[in-house]
N, C-alpha and C positions, 0 to 999 in steps of 0.2 A: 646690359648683359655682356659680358667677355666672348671676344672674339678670338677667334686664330685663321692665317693664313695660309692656304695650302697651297704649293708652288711644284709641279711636276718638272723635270728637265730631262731630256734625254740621255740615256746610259747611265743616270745615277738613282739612287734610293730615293726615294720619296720625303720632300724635306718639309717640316711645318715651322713657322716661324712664332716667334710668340714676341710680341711689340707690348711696352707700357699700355697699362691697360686691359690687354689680356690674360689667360688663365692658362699658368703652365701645364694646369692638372686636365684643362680641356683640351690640348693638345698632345698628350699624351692618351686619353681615351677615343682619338682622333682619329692613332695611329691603327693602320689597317691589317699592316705585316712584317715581317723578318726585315732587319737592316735597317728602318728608316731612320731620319735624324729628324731633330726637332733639337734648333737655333732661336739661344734667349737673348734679346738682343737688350743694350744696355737698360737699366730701372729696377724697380726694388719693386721684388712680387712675393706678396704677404699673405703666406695660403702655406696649406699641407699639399706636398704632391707624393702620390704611390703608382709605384712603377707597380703592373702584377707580373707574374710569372711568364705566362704568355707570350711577354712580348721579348722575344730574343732576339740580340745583336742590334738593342737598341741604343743609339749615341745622343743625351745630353751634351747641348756646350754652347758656350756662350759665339761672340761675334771673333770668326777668324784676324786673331792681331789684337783684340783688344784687351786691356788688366782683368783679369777674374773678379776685379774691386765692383766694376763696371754693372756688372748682372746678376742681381742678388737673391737666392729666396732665401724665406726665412719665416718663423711664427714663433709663437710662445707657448705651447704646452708642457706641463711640468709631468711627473709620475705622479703625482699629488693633485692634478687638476682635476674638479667635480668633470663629467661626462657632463653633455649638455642636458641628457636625460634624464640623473640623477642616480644613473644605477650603479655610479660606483667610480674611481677615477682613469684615468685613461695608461697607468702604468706606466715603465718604464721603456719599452718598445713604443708603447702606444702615444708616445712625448713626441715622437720624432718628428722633422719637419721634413724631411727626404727621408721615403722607405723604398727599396727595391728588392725584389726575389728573382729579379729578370734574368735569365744568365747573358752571358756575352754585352754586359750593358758598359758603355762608356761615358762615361761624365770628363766633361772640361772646360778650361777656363770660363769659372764662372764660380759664386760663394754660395754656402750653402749653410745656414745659420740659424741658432734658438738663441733669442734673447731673452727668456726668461729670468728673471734675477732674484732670489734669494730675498735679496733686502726690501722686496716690491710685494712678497708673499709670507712674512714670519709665522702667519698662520698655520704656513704649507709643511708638513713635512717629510713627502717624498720629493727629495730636492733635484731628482735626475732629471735632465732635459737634454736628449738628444739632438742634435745636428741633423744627423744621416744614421741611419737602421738599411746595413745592407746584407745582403746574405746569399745572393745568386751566385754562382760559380763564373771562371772567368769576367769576375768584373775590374774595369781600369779607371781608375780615377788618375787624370794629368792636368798638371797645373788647379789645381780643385782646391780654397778656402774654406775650412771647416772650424766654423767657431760658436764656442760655447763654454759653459763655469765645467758642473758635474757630467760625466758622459756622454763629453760630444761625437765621438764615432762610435758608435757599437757596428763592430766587424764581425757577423758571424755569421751560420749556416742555415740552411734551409732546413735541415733538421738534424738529428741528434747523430744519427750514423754518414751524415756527409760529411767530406771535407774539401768545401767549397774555396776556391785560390779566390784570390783581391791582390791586388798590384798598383800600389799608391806611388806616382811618379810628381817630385817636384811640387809636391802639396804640401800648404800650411794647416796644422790642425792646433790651435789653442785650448785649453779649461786650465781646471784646476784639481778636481779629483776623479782619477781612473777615466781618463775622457779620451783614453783608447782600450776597449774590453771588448770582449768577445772571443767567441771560438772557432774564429775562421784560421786556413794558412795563409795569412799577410804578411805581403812584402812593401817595405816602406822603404824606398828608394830617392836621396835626394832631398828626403823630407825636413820640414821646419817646425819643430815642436816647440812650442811656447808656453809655460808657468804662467798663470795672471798672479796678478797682486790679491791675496786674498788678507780681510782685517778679521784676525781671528785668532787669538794668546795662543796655540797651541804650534807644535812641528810632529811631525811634517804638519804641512798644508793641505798635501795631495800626492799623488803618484801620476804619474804621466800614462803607464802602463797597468792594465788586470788582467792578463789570456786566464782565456778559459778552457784549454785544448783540450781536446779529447783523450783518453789515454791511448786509444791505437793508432791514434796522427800522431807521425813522427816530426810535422812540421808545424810549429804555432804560427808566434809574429817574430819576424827578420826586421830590425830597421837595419840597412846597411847606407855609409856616407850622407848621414842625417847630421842635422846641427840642434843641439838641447839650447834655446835661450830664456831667460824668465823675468817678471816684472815684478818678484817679488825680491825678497833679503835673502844673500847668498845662504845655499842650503836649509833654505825652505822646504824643498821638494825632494821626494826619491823619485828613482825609475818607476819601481814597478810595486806590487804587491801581488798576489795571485789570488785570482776567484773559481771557487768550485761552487759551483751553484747548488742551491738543493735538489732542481730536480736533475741534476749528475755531478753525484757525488766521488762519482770515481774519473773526473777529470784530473789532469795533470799538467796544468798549464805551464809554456811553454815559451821563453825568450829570451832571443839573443842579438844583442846590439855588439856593432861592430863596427871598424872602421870610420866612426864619429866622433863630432866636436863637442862635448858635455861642457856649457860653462857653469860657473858659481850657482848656479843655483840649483842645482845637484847636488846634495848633499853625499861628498865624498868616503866619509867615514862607514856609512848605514845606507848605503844607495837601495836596499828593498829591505820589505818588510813582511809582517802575517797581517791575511784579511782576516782571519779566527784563529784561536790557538789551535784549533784539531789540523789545521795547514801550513805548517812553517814554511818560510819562504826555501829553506837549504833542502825541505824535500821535493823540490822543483826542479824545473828543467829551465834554469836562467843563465847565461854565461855571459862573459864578453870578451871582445879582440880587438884590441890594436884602438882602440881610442884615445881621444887625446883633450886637453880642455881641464882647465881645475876641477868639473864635477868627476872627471875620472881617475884622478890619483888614486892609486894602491896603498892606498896608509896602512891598511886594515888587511890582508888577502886574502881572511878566509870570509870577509865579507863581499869579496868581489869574485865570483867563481871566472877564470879566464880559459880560456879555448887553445888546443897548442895549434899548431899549423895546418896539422893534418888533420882534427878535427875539425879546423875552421871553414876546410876546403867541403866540408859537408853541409855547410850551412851557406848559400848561395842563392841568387834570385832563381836561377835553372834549377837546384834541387828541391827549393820548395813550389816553383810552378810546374816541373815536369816538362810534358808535354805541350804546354801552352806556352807561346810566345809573344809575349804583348806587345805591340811596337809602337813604345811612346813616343 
């Protein structure tokens, strides 16, 4: 049976430890109050963990100093995977391998992964597999490894009239299609996005980016001073594409990169695209500023919407966090 260790020390939050062998997810249901941490110390723990609501100002993180490589969770549920019960598949939410609604949650150093793979399941075909499903307001992920093919982060809200802040500092997130979506305000600060190799005759491959933003949030997804690199053949990939879900149809999603390094495989010419024809990407809210990197040449410019200065100054980590200050 999985164990966890609970370690009290004076003047500080109550800390739970989770050793190889243990159950992150039992440590987490462990937790008794506001603040506590709970420390994954190096090993690979293969299990779903869900944070609930409940638990606020709760800090995820690996062992202070050591590589994010180090402390791994991770599982395989697809959107297409039978439920064990049989009543139907576990969705696309429901894939995920980290879920949280918690607000004030911090995750760090440490990876957090679905290995699910396409070529393991031809049968399947909802091919979405989540990483991380987060949605609580002030959440910060630093130094955090997010990896996966189809939808490895889904960034979004608690519900439909929130507009819940994420603050992604210094974190790597890889797939291959729309494997940053959602309709939270996120901010990707720092961050490393990665293209995989995908074997498949067609282009794109994938989009890096799908918001789903609300149409009365003025703020989507910000990457700012991120680096695009990819494993596939130059301009394989675009940025983004935009999703309006069915059940909100009147979203208007939302992104603007800026200040980053887009290499090759970025496709320069057509860097975003429509997820359906009733969406064209130009009636979006997409822009960019001051990037640099061969995915970003201006060949095209009415395919690159760009920002002048004094709009750009509106687009900031402080104007899309507000009032919240995270300190990574």
């Amino acid at each position: 049976m999985a164990t966890t260790t609970l370690a009290a020390t004076p003047a500080r939050p109550r800390t739970l430890h989770v050793r190889p062998g243990d159950s992150v997810q039992a440590a987490v249901d462990a937790v008794d109050g506001p603040g506590r941490t709970i420390v994954v110390h190096p090993g690979v723990h293969r299990e779903v963990v869900h944070v609930p609501a409940s638990l606020e100002d709760l800090t995820i993180r690996g062992v202070e100093g050591q590589d994010p490589r180090a402390a791994v969770i991770v599982h395989d549920h697809a959107n297409g995977t039978p439920l064990p019960d049989g009543s139907g598949t576990y969705g696309t939410a429901g894939s995920a391998t980290f879920t949280s609604a918690a607000p004030g949650l911090t995750v760090r150093g440490l990876t957090l992964a679905n290995d699910w793979l396409r070529a393991d399941h031809p049968e399947t075909t909802g091919t979405q597999a989540v990483a991380a499903y987060v949605t609580g307001d002030r959440t910060l992920f630093h130094r955090v490894r997010l990896l996966g093919h189809q939808d490895t982060l889904f960034a979004d809200t608690t519900a439909l009239t929130a507009f819940d802040r994420q603050y992604f500092r210094d974190c790597y997130v890889e797939g291959d299609v729309d494997f940053v979506f959602g309709r939270a305000t996120a901010v990707f600060e720092r961050c490393h996005f990665r293209t995989l190799a995908r074997d498949v005759d067609f282009t794109p491959k994938g989009m890096v980016f799908a918001p789903a933003t609300a149409r009365a949030n003025p703020h989507g997804f910000l990457a700012t001073r991120c680096r695009f690199t990819s494993g596939a053949e130059d301009g394989a990939y675009e940025l983004a594409r935009p999703w309006v879900p069915s059940y909100e149809t009147t979203a208007w999603p939302s992104l603007v990169v800026r200040d980053s390094w887009l290499g090759p495989g970025i496709d320069p010419v057509t860097p975003y695209t429509n997820m359906r024809d009733a969406y064209p990407w130009q009636t979006m809210r997409f822009a960019e500023h001051a990037n640099s990197g061969p995915g970003a040449v201006i060949s095209v410019p009415e395919n690159r919407p760009q920002l002048t200065a004094a709009q750009a100054a509106e687009h900031t980590r402080a104007t899309y966090l507000g009032d919240w200050r995270p300190d990574a």
